[in-house]
C-alpha positions in Angstrom: 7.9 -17.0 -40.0 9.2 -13.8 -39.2 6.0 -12.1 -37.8 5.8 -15.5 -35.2 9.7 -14.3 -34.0 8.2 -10.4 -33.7 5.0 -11.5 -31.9 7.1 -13.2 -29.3 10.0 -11.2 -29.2 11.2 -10.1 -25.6 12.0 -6.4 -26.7 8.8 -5.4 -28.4 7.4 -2.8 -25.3 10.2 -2.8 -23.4 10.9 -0.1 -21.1 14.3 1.5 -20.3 15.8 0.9 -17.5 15.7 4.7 -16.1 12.3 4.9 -16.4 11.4 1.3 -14.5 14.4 2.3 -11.8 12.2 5.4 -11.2 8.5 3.8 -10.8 10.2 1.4 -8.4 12.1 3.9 -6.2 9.1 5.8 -6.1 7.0 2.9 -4.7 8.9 1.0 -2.5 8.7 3.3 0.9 6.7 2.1 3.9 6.1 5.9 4.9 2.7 7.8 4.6 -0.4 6.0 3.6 1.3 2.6 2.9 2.3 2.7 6.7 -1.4 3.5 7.3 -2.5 0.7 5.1 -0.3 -2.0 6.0 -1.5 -1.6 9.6 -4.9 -1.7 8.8 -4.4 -4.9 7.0 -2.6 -6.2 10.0 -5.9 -5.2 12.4 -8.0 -6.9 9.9 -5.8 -10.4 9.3 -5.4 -10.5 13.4 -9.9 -10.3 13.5 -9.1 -13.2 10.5 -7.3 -14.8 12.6 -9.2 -14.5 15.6 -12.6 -16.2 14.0 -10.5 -18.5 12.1 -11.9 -16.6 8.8 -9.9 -17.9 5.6 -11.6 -14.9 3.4 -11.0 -12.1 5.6 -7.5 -13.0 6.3 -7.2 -13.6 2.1 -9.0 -9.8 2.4 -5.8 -8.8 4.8 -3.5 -10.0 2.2 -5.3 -8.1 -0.7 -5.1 -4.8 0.7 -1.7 -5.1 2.0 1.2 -2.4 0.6 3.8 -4.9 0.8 3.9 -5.8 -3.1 5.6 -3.0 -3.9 8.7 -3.8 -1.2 8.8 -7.3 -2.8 9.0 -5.8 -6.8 11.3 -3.6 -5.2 14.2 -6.1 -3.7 13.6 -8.7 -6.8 14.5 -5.6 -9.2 17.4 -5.1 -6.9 18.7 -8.3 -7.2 17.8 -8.8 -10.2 20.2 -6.0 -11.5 22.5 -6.4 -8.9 21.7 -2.7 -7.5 22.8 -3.1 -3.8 22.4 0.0 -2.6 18.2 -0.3 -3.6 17.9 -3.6 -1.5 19.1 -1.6 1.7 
């Protein structure tokens, strides 16, 4: 019974905090080549849009930076840091 609990225990892996707060930080900025990205995948989901293409526009979303803002705000809320959400 007690090797079930430990293979689905939570806590086995877990990172600390610091370490995730840091990755995050580090990849939330729309500044560089995520700027350079993001409007690339905005020309190609506007050509999507344009010849009603469902794959290219799915293609748009693929390549899109703006995971890392999303990861960013839920870890923000999740542990009520304010000051990362602005």
């Amino acid at each position: 019974m007690s090797k079930i609990l430990r293979f689905f225990d939570l806590h086995n892996g877990e990172d600390k905090k610091e370490t995730v707060l840091e990755s995050v930080v580090s990849n939330i900025s729309f500044r560089g080549a995520n700027a350079w990205i993001l409007a690339c995948a905005i020309v190609i989901a506007s050509i999507g849009l344009n010849v009603n293409s469902t794959a290219v526009i799915i293609g748009a979303m693929l390549i899109s930076p703006l995971m890392r803002p999303i990861v960013g705000a839920g870890f923000a809320l999740g542990t009520f840091d304010f000051a990362l959400l602005q």
